[in-house]
C-alpha positions as CSV (number, residue, x, y, z in Angstrom):
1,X,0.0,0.0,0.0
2,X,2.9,2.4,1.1
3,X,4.7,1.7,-2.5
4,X,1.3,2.8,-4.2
5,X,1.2,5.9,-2.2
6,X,5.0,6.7,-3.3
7,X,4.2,6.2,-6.8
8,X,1.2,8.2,-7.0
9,X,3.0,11.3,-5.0
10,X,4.9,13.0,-7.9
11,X,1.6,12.6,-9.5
12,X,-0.7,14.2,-6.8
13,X,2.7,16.9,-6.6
14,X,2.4,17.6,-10.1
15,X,-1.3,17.9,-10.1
16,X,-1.4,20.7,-7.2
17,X,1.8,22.7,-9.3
18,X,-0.8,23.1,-12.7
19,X,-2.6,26.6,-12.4
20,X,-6.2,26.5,-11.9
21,X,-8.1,27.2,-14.9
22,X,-10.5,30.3,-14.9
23,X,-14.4,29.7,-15.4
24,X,-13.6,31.4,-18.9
25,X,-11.0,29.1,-20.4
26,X,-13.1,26.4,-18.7
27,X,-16.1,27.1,-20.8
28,X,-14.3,27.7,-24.0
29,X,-12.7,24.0,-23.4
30,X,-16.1,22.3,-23.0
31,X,-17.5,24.3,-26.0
32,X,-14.7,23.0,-27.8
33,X,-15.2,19.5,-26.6
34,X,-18.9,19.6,-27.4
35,X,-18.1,21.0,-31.0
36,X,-15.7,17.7,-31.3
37,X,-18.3,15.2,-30.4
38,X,-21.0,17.0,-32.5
39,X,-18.8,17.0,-35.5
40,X,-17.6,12.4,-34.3
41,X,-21.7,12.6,-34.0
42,X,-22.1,13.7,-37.6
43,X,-19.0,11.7,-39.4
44,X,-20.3,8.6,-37.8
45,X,-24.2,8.6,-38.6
46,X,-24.4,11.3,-41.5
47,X,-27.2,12.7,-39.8
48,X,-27.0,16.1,-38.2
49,X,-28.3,16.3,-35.3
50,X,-29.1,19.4,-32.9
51,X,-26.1,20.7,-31.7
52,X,-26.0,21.5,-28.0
53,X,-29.6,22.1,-25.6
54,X,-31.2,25.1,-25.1
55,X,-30.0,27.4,-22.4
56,X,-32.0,27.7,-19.0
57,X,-32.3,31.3,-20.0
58,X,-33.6,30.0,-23.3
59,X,-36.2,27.3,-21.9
60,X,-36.8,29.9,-19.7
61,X,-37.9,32.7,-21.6
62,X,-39.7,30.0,-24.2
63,X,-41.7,29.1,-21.2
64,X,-42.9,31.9,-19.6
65,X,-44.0,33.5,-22.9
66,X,-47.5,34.3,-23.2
67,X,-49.4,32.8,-25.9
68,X,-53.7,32.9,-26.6
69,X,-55.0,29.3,-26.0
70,X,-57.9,28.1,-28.9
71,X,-60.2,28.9,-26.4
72,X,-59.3,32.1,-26.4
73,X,-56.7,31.9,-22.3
74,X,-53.9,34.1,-22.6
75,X,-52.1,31.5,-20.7
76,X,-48.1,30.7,-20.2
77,X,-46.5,28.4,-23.2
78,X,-45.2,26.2,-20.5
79,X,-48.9,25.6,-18.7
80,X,-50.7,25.0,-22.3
81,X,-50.6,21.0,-21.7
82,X,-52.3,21.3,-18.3
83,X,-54.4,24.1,-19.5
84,X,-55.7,21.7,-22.4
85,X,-56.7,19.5,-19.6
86,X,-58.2,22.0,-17.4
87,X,-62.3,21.8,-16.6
88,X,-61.8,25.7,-18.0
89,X,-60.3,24.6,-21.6
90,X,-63.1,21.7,-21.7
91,X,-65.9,24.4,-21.2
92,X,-64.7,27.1,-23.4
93,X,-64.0,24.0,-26.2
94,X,-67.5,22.9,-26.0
95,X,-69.5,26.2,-25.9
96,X,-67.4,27.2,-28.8
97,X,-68.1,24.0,-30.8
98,X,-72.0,23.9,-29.6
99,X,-71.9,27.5,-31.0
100,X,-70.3,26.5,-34.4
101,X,-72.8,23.7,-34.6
102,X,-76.1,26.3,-34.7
């Protein structure tokens, strides 16, 4: 166990001598990695695919937008599943079809 430990110390010594990278260089790195594996991604199946997930300030903001409901809600993009689902929705849906109808 001792003789793994001496082994491994230049390592660990080396390791703690390396300069810490800055949230900056760190990012630009993993961009760079991601681009890599998008392009492996592309070579390999021919297909393009969607490059990297939206942002949480993307999904966000496409969440929270507003948009008018068939019914006629001005209701939030990321509620309109529930909404459609909603006792509300079902009421409005049928007085506007039973309206349509005569």
């Amino acid at each position: 166990m001792d003789e793994i430990k001496e082994g491994l110390a230049p390592l660990i010594k080396q390791r703690k001598q390396r300069p810490k990278m800055s949230e900056e260089e760190r990012k630009r790195r993993k961009n760079e990695c991601e681009k890599r594996r998008y392009r492996r991604i592309v070579e390999a199946t021919g297909k393009v695919v969607r490059e990297r997930a939206r942002t949480a300030e993307e999904t966000k903001a496409w969440r929270t937008e507003r948009v008018a409901c068939e019914c006629g809600c001005i209701i939030a993009r990321g509620n309109l599943p529930v909404h459609r689902r909603s006792k509300k929705h079902q009421q409005l849906m049928f007085e506007i079809s039973s309206r349509a109808e005569s």
